[in-house]
C-alpha positions in Angstrom: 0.0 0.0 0.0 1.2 3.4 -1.0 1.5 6.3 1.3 -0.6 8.5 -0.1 -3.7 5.6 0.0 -2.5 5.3 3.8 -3.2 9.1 4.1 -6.8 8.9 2.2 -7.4 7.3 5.5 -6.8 9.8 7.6 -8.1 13.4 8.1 -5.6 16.3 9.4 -7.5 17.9 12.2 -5.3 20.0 14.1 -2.1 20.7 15.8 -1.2 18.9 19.2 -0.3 22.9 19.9 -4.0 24.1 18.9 -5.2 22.1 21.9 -5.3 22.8 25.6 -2.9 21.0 27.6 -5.6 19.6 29.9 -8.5 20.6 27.7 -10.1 19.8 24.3 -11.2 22.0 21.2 -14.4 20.6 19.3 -15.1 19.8 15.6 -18.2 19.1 13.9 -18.0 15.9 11.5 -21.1 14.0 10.0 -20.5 11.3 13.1 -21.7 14.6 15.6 -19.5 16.9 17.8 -16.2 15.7 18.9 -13.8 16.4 21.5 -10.3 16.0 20.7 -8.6 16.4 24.5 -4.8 16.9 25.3 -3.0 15.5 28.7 -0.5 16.5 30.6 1.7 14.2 28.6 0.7 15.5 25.5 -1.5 12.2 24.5 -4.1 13.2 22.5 -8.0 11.5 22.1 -11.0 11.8 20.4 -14.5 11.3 21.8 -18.3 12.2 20.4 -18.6 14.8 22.8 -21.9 13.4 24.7 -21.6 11.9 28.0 -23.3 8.0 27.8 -25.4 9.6 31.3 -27.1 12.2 30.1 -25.4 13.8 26.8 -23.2 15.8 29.2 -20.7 18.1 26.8 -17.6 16.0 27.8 -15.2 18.3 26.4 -16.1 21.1 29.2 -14.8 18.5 31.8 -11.9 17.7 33.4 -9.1 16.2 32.1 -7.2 13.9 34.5 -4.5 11.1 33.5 -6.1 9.1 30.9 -9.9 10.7 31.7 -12.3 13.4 31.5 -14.9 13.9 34.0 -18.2 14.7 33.0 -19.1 18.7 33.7 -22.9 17.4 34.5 -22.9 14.2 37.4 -19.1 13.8 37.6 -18.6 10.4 35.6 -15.0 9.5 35.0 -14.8 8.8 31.1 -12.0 6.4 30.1 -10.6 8.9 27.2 -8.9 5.8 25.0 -11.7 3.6 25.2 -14.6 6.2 25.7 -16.1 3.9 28.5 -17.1 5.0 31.9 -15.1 4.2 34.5 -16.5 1.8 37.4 -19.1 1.9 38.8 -20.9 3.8 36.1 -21.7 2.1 32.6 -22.1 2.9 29.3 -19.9 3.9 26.5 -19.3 7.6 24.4 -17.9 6.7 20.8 -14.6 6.7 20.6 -12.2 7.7 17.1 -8.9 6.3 16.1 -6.4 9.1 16.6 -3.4 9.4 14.8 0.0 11.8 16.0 2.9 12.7 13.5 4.7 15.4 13.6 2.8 17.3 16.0 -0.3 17.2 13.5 -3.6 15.2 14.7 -5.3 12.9 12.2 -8.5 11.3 12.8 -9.8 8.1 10.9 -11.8 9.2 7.7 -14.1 6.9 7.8 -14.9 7.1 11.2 -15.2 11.2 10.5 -17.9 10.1 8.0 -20.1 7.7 9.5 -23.2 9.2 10.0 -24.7 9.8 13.7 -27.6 7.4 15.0 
């Protein structure tokens, strides 16, 4: 597989630098709102930015370690897997991030799926 094919399936987003250490900057795609968030160790993630509680605007929470916590009832959301964290359940959509360079890339097809 060629390089440029490889790219086709990505998206450039934005630049690790264009996000908040300890924060997260929005985009809209046809999948819904996401929050890409930044750690203290500069990791970056993507997740629809809707609690699985109540549709909580997770990217207006916390960001601790690996995890966000919700703004609204304070659930822990695993930020690589999207999951709530014990004892809470249910699961926010999570997006295959990709890092090079300082530039953030999200999966195009993921980008495109449409919302339901």
């Amino acid at each position: 597989m060629s390089n440029t094919a490889q790219l086709d399936q990505w998206q450039k987003i934005t630049t690790v630098d264009e996000i908040p250490v300890l924060g997260s900057r929005v985009i809209e795609a046809p999948a819904g709102q996401i929050a890409i968030f930044r750690n203290s160790e500069d990791e970056v993630f993507a997740v629809l930015d809707k609690c699985p509680h109540k549709g909580g605007p997770l990217s207006q929470g916390i960001v601790h370690g690996k995890s966000v916590t919700c703004p609204l009832h304070s659930w822990n959301i695993d930020l690589s897997t999207g999951c709530a964290v014990a004892p809470d359940e249910g699961c926010a959509k999570s997006f295959a991030v990709k890092v090079e360079s300082g530039v953030v890339w999200l999966s195009r097809e993921e980008l495109q799926a449409t919302h339901g």
